[in-house]
Each structure stands twice: as structure tokens, then as C-alpha cells.
N, C-alpha and C positions, 0 to 999 in steps of 0.2 A: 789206622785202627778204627778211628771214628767211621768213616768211610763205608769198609767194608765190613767189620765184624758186627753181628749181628748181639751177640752175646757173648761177653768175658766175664773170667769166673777167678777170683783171687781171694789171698787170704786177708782178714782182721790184718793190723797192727799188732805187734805179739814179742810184749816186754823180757828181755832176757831175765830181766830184775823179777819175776813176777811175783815172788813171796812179798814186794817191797809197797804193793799197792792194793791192799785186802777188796776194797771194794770192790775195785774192778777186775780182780782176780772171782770172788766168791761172790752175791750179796750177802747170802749168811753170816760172813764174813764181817759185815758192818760193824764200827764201834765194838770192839774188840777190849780198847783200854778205857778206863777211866776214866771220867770229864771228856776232852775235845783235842781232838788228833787232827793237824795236816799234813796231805801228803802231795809232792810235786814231785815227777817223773819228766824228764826229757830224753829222748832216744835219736840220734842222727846214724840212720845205715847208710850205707855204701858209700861212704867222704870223698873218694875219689869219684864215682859218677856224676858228673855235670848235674845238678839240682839234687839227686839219691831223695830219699825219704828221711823226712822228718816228723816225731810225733810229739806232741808233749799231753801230758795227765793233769790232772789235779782233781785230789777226793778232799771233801772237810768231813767229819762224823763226829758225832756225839752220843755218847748215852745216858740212856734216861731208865731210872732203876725205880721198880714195885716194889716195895720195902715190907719186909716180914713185921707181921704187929707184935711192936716192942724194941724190933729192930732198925732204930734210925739209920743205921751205916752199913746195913746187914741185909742189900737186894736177895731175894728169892728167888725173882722173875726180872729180865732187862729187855729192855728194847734199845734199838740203837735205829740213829736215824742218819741219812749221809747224805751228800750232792758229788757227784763225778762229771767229770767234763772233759773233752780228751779235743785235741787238733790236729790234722794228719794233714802233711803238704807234701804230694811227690812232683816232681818236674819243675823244682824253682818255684812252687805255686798255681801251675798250670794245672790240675785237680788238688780240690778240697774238699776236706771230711768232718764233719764236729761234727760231737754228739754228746748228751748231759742227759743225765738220768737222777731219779729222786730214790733211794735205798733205804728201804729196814730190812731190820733183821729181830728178831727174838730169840734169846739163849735161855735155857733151865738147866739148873743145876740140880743133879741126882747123884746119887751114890756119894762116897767120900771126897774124890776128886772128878769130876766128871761133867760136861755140858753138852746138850744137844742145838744145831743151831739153825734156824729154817730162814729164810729171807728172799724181799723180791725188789726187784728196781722196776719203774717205768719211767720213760720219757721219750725221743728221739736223736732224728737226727739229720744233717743237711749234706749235704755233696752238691758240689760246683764246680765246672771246665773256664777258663778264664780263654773264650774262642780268640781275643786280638791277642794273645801271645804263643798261639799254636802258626808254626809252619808249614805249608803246603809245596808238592815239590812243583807246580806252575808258578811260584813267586821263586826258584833260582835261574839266578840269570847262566845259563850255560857257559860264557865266556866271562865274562868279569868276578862271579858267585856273587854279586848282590843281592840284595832280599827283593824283590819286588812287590808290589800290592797285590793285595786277592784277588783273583779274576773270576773265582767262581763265588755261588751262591751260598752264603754262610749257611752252615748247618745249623737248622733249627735244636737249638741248646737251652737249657734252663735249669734253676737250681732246684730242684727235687730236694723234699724234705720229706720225712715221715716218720713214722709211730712206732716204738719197739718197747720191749719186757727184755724180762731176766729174772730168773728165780736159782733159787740154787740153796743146796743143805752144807750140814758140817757136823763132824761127831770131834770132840775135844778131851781126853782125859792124859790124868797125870798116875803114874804108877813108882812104886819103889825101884830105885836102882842102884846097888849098892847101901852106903852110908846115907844117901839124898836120892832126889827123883829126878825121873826121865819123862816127857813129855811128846804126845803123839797128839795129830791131827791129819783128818781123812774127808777130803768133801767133795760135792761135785756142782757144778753148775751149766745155765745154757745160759746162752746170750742171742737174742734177734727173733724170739718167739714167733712173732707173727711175721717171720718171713719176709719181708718190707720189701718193697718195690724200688730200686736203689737207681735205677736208668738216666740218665742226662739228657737223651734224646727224645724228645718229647712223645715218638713213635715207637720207645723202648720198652720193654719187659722185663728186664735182668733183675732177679731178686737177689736180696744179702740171702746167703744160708745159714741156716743155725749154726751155733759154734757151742762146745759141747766140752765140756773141763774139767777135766780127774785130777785131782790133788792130794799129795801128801807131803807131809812135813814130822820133822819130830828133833828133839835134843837131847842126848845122851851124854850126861857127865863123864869124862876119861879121866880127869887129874885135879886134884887138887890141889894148892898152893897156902899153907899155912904162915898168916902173918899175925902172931900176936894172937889174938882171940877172936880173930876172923879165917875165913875161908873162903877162897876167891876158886873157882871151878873154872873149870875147859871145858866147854862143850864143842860134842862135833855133832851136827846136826844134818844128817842125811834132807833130801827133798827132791819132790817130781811131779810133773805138768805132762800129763798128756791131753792135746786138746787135738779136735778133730771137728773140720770146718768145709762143707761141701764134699768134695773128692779127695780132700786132701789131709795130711795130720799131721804134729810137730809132736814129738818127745824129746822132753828134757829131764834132765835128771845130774845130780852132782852132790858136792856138800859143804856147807861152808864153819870154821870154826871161829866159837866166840872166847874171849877172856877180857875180864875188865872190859868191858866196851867196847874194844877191837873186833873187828871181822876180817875175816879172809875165805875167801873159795875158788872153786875151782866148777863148772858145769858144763857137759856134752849136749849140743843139741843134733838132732836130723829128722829128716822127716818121714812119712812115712804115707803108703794110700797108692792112691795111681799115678800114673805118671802122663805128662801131656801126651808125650811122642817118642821114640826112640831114642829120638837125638838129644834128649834130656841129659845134662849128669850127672852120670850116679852118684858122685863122690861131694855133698853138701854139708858134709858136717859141720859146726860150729862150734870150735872151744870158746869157751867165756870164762874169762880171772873177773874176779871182783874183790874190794878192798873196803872197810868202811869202820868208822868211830861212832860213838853213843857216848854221850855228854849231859851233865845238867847242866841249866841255865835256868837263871831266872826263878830263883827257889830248888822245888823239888822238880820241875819240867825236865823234859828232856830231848833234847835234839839231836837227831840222825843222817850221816851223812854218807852216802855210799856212791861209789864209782867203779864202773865194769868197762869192760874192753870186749867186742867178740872178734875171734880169730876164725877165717872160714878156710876149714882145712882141704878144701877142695878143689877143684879148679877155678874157679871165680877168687878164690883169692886175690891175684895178680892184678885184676880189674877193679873190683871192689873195696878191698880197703879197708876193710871190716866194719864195725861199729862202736862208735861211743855211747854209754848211757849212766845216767846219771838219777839220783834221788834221793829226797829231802824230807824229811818227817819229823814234825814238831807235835809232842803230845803235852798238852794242856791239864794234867790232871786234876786242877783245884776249879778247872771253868767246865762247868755244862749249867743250858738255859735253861734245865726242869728238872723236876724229879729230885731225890735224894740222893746225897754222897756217895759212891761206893765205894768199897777197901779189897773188894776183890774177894768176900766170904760171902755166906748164904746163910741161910738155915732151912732143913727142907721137913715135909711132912711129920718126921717124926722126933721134930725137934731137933734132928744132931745139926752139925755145924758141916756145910758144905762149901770146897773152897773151890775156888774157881782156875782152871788150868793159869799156871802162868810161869815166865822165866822166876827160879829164885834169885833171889838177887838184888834183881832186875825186875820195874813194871811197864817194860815196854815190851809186850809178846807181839812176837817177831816171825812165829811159824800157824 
């Protein structure tokens, strides 16, 4: 491949989990909750292929809230600010991928329940081929198959690094449903603005493409659970990712439900766009189960822990092996480094009290 392909063209890394990692899902997105949220994602596809891909995440965010005069605990206006950082190794480490970005976002809050949300990241990012662990087929020995040393001249290689953005919106409200409320969210983002020159070959041109992210989410209460002078709800919460990157696009879509801190779902992925060649197969689908708890610790904190399985319903099954993923989110909400406390209300222009979408409940918002 090195060799002879001039230009290859693949997709991002692309979370089954992807509601599970706002930032690198949305910028807009950014600081979402309260005080200071961590988040660690690791993903291992194809288990069974010799090396397969490996990714892993990590976001921090905070926010930082413009406090209405009068109101010490009552932001009007937020900002949130984050760090993302991602590692992608495919072939045992034979290419490598980082990339970190710096994220805000600003959210206002209008109407009764309601928030609009705009945000950008900048940073980069580096790729690297590790050439003394690639094989060439003049080092097999025909009779014995031993490795033998290179005989040819190594291909002028190096670690390419460079410059990217991201920007991306969100609209957030909460409406009546029933006895209690239902909660919707609709946003879009891009990632790789400036196209970035991504080649390892010192004589290469191969740019990243933009990648391009429709999102929605929402939670619908179905059932209630009366205990004593509490009420404990069901949500089932619909969600979908269509992203589209070069030639090519992924749609996901499923839903997963909550009670007491328990998760459970169920989502369909396949892709969609062009295809290389003929001989492609059609049949790529991917089921994904996921399962996960929500906990306090440590005061009122609270910590999240989720585990997903993908099943590839297609013919690469057999070979493949599916994928493990995994994610970890710790919200902080009594720590943020600036600004004044928030509680998750507002007060807007005309004085009334504006609240900020969120699970009831529950102040870890999750869609």
C-alpha cells in the first residue's frame, strides 16, 4: 500500500457510544453539566484481527457561568470550556493517530425551558507509520518463511502533524409530557475545517475530509414508579448520528432506557454513500447492546459507567469479532475553576425564571 497507492481515503474513528462523549460528539456540546465532568472512552474493533483498531478518548470540561445581577446561583449566560484528546493505533501500532483540541461553547437560555448552543474547538493533530515493524514481501524467505532484512530502500516516511477546527451548534428544550417533562436535543457539527494534509510520505497530498454530524436525542417518560412520596420514572430515550465523511457515511440510530441510574439499549448502525468497487459487501450492518449504571460518590458527584458490545450482522462477522467499548464519566459538580455556582436556572430578559433543559431527577444530562 505504501508502495503503490498514491492516495487512500478512510474514515475518523467513530464511537458506537457517541451520546457518551459530548465534546467530541458536538463542540456546542461543551460543559453541559455543572462544575467539572470527566470523560474516558476506549473502543477495540475487530478482537479477532491480528493488531484490529484501537481508540481511546478523553474530554475534561468545565463551566464557567455570567451570573444575572442579583442572582449569585442563577447564570443567564454560560460558557463552558474543555480539552479532548483521542489515540488511534491500527496494526499493533504500525500507524498512529493523536489528536487534542481546546473547546468552548456558549449556551442562553430563552423561553421557559429552552437553550441555544454554538461552539468551536481548535487544535491538532499527528500521524505516524513505525516503518522497522512493516514487512515487505523480499524479506520472506520462500523456503524456510523466515523474516529476512530489507533489501530495498526504506520509504522516505515521517510524522506529519497539523492544524484543525471544529465548530458545531445545538438547540436544547424541555416540553410537557404527560404528569412531568420530555426532553429534546438537535445539533450539528463539522470536524477537520481546514482540510489538513494528513500524508506520511513526505511526497504525499492525502488530505483528512471533513466530517459532518447530525444529531439527535431526547427522553420520554413511559412509567412511573410510586414509592412513598417519591417517583422514580422510565425513560426511553430515542437517539441518531448521521455523520458523513469524504465519500462515505454512517447512520446510527436506536434507544436506550433509563430508571434509577440503570441503562440499557439496543442500536443499528450501516453505512451509507459510495461504495469502493463491486466487490464490496453489502450486508455491513452493526447491532450494538449497551448496558450501564449512574452512581453518587463522593458527596452529591456522580459517576457513570457504561459497556457496549457491536455485533456485525454481515458477512465480516466470522472474521471480525465485533467490538468492545467502553466509558467512564465522572461529574464534579461543587468544582469549577471560575465564575459562579450554577443550579441549572436562569433568569432571562424579562425577569421570569428560566430553567435549563435537564434529566429530572437526575443532574447528569446524558442526551
Amino acid at each position: 500500500m505504501l508502495l503503490y497507492a498514491g492516495q487512500v481515503l478512510a474514515q475518523d474513528p467513530v464511537f458506537s457510544q457517541f451520546y457518551a462523549n459530548k465534546p467530541l460528539l458536538n463542540p456546542a456540546l461543551t460543559a453541559l453539566d455543572e462544575g467539572t465532568a470527566l470523560t474516558m472512552n476506549y473502543r477495540n474493533l475487530w478482537r479477532r484481527v491480528p493488531g484490529g483498531f484501537q481508540t481511546y478518548s478523553a474530554a475534561a470540561e468545565t463551566q464557567w457561568a455570567t451570573c444575572a445581577k442579583g442572582k449569585l446561583h442563577q447564570p443567564f449566560f454560560n460558557f463552558g470550556y474543555g480539552l479532548t484528546a483521542s489515540h488511534d493505533r491500527d496494526g499493533e501500532g504500525l500507524l498512529c493517530t493523536n489528536e487534542a483540541q481546546v473547546t468552548a461553547s456558549a449556551f442562553h437560555l430563552f423561553g421557559r425551558n429552552a437553550a441555544w448552543h454554538i461552539g468551536a474547538g481548535i487544535g491538532g493533530g499527528q500521524k505516524s507509520v513505525d516503518f522497522s515493524r512493516l514487512t515487505f514481501s523480499d524479506q520472506l524467505d520462500a523456503i524456510e518463511g523466515k523474516i529476512l532484512a530489507v533489501s530495498g530502500i526504506p520509504i522516505r516516511l515521517e510524522t506529519r502533524s497539523y492544524a484543525d477546527l471544529s465548530a458545531g451548534a445545538a438547540l436544547r428544550f424541555g416540553h410537557r409530557f404527560g404528569d412531568t417533562e420530555a426532553f429534546q436535543s438537535l445539533g450539528l457539527s463539522i470536524r477537520h475545517v481546514l482540510y489538513p494534509t494528513e500524508s506520511v510520505d513526505q511526497g504525499g497530498n492525502a488530505r483528512l475530509p471533513a466530517v459532518y454530524t447530525l444529531h439527535y436525542g431526547s427522553a420520554l417518560p413511559v412509567w412511573a414508579d410510586h414509592e412513598g412520596s417519591k417517583k422514580y420514572y422510565v425513560y426511553w430515550s430515542p437517539q441518531l448520528q448521521a455523520l458523513w465523511q469524504g465519500r462515505y457515511g454512517i447512520l446510527g440510530y436506536g434507544f436506550y432506557g433509563l430508571y434509577r441510574g440503570a441503562m440499557g439499549g439496543v442500536f443499528l448502525r450501516h453505512p451509507f454513500g459510495a461504495r469502493p468497487d463491486a466487490t464490496a459487501p453489502r450486508s455491513t450492518q452493526t447491532l450494538m447492546v449497551t448496558a450501564g449504571f449512574e452512581t453518587p460518590f463522593w458527596g452529591n458527584n456522580l459517576l457513570r459507567l457504561d459497556y457496549s458490545y457491536d455485533f456485525n450482522i454481515g458477512g465480516f462477522a466470522t472474521y471480525g469479532g465485533g467490538a468492545h467499548e467502553i466509558s467512564l464519566k465522572i461529574n464534579l459538580f461543587n468544582w469549577s475553576p471560575g465564575g459562579c455556582k450554577s443550579s441549572g436556572g436562569g433568569e432571562n430578559k424579562n425577569g421570569k425564571t428560566a430553567k435549563c433543559p435537564a434529566w429530572p431527577g437526575s443532574r447528569s444530562r446524558r442526551f
